[in-house]
C-alpha positions in Angstrom: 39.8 12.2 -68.5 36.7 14.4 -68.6 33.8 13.9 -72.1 34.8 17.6 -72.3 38.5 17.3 -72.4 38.4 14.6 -75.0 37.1 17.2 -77.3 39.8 18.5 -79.6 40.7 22.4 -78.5 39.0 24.3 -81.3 35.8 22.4 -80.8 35.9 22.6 -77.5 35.9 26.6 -78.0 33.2 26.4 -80.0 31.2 24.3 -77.1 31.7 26.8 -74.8 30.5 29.2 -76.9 27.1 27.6 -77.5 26.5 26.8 -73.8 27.3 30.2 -73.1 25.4 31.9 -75.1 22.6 29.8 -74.6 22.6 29.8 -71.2 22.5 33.5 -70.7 19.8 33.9 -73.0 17.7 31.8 -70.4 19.0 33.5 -67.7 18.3 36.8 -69.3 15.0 35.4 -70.0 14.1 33.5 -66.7 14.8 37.5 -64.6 13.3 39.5 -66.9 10.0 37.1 -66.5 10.5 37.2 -63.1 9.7 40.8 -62.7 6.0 39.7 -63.2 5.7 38.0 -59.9 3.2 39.1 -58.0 1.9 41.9 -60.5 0.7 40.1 -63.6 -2.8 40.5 -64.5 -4.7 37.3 -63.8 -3.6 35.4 -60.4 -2.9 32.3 -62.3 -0.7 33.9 -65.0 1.3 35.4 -62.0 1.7 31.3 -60.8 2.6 30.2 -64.8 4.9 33.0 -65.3 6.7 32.7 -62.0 7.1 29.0 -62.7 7.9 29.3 -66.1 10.5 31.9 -65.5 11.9 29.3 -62.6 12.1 26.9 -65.3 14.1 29.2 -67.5 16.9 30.0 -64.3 17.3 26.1 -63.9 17.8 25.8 -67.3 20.4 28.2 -67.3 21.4 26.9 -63.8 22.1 23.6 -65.9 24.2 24.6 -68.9 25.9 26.8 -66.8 27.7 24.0 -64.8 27.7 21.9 -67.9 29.9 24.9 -69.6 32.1 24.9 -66.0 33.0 21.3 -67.4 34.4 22.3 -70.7 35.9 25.5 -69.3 37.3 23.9 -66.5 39.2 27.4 -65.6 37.9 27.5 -61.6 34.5 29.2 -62.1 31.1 27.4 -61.1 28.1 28.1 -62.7 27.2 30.9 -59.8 30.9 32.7 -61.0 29.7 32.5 -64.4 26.4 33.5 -63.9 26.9 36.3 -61.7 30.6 37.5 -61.6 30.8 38.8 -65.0 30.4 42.8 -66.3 27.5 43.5 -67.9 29.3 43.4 -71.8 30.5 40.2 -70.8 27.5 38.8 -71.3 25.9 36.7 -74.7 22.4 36.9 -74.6 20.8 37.7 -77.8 19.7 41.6 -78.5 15.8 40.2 -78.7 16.6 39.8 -74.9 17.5 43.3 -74.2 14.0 44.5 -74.2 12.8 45.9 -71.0 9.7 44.0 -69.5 7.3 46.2 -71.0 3.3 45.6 -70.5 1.9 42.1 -70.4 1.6 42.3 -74.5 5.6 42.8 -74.6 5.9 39.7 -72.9 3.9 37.6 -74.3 5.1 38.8 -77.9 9.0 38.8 -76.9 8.8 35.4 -74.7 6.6 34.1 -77.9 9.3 34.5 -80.5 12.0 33.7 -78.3 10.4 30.3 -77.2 9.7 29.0 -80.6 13.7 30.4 -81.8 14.9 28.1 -78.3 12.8 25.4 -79.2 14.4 25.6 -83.2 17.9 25.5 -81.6 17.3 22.7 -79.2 15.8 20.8 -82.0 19.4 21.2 -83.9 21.6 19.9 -80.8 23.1 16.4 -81.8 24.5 13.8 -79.7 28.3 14.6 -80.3 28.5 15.7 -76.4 26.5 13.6 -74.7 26.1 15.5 -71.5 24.6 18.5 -73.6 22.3 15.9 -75.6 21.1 14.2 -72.2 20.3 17.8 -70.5 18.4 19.3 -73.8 16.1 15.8 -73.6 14.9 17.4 -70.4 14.6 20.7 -71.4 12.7 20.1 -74.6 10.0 18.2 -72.5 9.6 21.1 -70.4 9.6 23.5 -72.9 6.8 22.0 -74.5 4.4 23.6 -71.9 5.8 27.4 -72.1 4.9 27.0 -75.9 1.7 25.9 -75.2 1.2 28.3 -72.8 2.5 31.7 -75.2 0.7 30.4 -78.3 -2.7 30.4 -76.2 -2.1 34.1 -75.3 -0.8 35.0 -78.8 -4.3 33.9 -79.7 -6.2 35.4 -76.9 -4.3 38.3 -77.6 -4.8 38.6 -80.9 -8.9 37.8 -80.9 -9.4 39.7 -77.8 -10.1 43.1 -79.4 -9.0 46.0 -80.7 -7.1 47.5 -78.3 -5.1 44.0 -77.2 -4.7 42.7 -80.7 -3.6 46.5 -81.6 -0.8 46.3 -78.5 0.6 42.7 -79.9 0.5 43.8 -82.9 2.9 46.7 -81.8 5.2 44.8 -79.6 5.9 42.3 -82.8 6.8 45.0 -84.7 9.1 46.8 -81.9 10.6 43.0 -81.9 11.3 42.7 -85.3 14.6 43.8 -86.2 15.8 41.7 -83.1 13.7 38.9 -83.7 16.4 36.5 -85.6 19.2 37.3 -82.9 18.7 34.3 -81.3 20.4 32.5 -84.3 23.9 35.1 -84.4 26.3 32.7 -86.0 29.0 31.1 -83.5 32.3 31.5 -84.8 33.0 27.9 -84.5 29.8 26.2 -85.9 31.7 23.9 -88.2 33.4 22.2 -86.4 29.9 21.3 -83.9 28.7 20.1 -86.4 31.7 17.5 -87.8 31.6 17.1 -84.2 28.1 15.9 -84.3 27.0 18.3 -81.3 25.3 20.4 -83.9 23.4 18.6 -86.6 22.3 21.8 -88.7 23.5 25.3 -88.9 22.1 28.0 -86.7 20.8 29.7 -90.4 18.8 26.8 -90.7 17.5 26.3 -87.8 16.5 30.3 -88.6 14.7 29.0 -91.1 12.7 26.3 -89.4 12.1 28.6 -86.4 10.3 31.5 -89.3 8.1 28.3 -90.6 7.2 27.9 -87.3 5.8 31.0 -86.8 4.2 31.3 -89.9 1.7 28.1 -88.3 0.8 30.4 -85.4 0.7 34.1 -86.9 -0.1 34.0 -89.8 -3.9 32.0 -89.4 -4.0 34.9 -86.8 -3.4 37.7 -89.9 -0.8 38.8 -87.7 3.0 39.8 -89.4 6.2 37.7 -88.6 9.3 39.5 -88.4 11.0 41.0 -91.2 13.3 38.3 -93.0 16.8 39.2 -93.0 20.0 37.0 -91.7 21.0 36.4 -88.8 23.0 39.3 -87.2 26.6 39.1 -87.1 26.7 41.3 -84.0 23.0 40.2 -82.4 25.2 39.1 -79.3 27.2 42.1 -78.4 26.2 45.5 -77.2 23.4 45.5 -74.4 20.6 48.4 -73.6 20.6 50.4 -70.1 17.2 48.0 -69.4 19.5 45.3 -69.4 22.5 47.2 -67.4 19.6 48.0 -65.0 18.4 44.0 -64.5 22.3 43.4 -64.3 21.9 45.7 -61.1 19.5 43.6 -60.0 19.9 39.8 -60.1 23.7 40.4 -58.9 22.8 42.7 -56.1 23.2 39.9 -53.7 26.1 38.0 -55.2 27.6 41.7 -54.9 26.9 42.6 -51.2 27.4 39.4 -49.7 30.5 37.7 -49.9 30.3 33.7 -51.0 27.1 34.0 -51.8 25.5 31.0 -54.0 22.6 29.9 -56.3 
């Protein structure tokens, strides 16, 4: 018997979920970073985002085959990542933002690292293959935060005009800013399960104290503090129907294609 069909139904649901969703958030992530390849405006930030958007797409590569183990329904993690509609998928709404200019980026991949890096922190050892893979993925995410908060900084002392653009794309990012924490329908039982060992409001809450060491010595706003969204997972923009187009134009036009 598999670790993932020892898990009792319900909570096995409720594992899928969280892989799911946050694996497509870092696949969302990883493609919409990789639009920057070859365009961004310093050679070596076209090298660190290209690898750090790499890094994202094998960390989704990575829960996605782990979630193939718990679904066990035929799909491999190139079916999951690739086959579906565009409403099918669960990335949160902060990830629907197009790419925008390089201040966008920074700004969206800034909030969204520091959320990922809350939720990781909250992932128990009740399902050990999950616990083992999110080991490796905090050591490497250690370097994208390093990386955003020395652009948030550079950003925000760099002038008028750059401070006035972050300052902008914060704002835009705001009402979408806490999506990354929707509540999963079956949290309670992940964490009696010990695969969660905090709710995803409280890891919320660590994720906006966080960000108040980074912004606020900066004088620079966090995002407005309201609850988690109920429905911060569902509904997608036409930026994100238009990526959809693009990361499953091969998978689409050549039969059997793979990661």
């Amino acid at each position: 018997m598999s670790v993932a069909a020892a898990i009792a139904p319900g909570t096995r649901a409720a594992l899928a979920e969280l892989l799911l969703t946050t694996a497509d958030d870092e696949f969302v992530s990883g493609f919409t970073d990789s639009e920057w390849t070859g365009i961004a405006p310093l050679l070596e930030e076209d090298v660190a985002i290209s690898s750090i958007s790499q890094d994202e797409l094998g960390h989704a590569r990575a829960l996605y085959q782990l979630l193939a183990g718990v679904l066990a329904d035929g799909r491999d993690e190139d079916a999951l990542a690739y086959d579906r509609e565009p409403h099918e998928y669960r990335h949160a709404r902060l990830l629907d933002h197009a790419r925008g200019d390089w201040a966008d980026t920074i700004a969206r991949r800034f909030v969204y690292e520091l959320a990922d890096e809350a939720r990781l922190a909250s992932i128990g050892t009740g399902y050990r293959p999950l616990a083992d893979l999110v080991e490796k993925l905090r050591r490497e995410e250690r370097y994208h935060r390093m990386h955003l908060v020395a652009w948030i900084d550079r950003l925000a002392r760099g002038g008028p005009v750059p401070r006035r653009r972050l300052e902008a794309a914060l704002a835009a990012l705001g009402p979408d800013a806490s999506s990354v924490f929707t509540p999963l329908a079956g949290e309670r039982a992940l964490i009696e399960a010990g695969i969660l060992t905090r709710t995803l409001a409280e890891a919320d809450a660590a994720w906006r104290a966080d960000m108040t060491t980074v912004l606020v010595p900066l004088g620079l706003a966090l995002p407005p503090h309201a609850p988690p969204p109920a429905d911060g997972r569902e509904g997608h923009s036409e930026s994100f129907r238009w990526l959809w187009g693009e990361f499953t134009a091969v998978r689409r036009s050549e039969d059997g294609a793979t990661w």
